[in-house]
N, C-alpha and C positions, 0 to 999 in steps of 0.2 A: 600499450598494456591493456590489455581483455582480461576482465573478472566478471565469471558468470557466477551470477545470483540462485539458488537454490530457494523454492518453494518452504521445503524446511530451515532453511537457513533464518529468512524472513518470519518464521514461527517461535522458533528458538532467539531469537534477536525483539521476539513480541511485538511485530511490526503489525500485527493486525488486530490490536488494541486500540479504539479508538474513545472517542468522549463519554460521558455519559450519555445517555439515549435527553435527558430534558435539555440538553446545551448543542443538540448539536444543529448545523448547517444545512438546510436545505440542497444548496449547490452538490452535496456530497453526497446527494443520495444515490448517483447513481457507481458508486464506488463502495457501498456499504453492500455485505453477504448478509449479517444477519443482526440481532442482539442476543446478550446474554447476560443476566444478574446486570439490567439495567446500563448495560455498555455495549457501543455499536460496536459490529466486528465488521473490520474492512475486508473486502477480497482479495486476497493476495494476487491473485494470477491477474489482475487489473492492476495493482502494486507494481507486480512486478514487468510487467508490459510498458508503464510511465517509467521506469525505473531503464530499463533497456533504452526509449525513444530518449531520456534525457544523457544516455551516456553517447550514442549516436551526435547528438548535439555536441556535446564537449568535444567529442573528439574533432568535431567536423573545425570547431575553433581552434583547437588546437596545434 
């Protein structure tokens, strides 16, 4: 079973809302696009790139 992930789909489902900007994680910085009203905004197309390698993985256990 293959389900692709849409760019928009990930927007509309709010996946690229992240912490606020005083709480967040170093390690993450290189997966952060931008902030806005004080909230990092993740990059989806990195989202969704981790999101594909980890379905690879499942299936490969599968």
């Amino acid at each position: 079973m293959t389900t692709k992930v849409s760019l928009k789909e990930l927007v509309s489902a709010g996946a690229h809302f992240g912490h606020q900007v005083k709480r967040w994680n170093p390690k993450m910085a290189p997966y952060i696009y931008g902030e806005k009203d004080g909230v990092h905004i993740f990059d989806l197309t990195k989202t969704k790139e981790k999101l594909e390698d980890q379905k690879r993985v499942r299936q490969f256990f599968l």
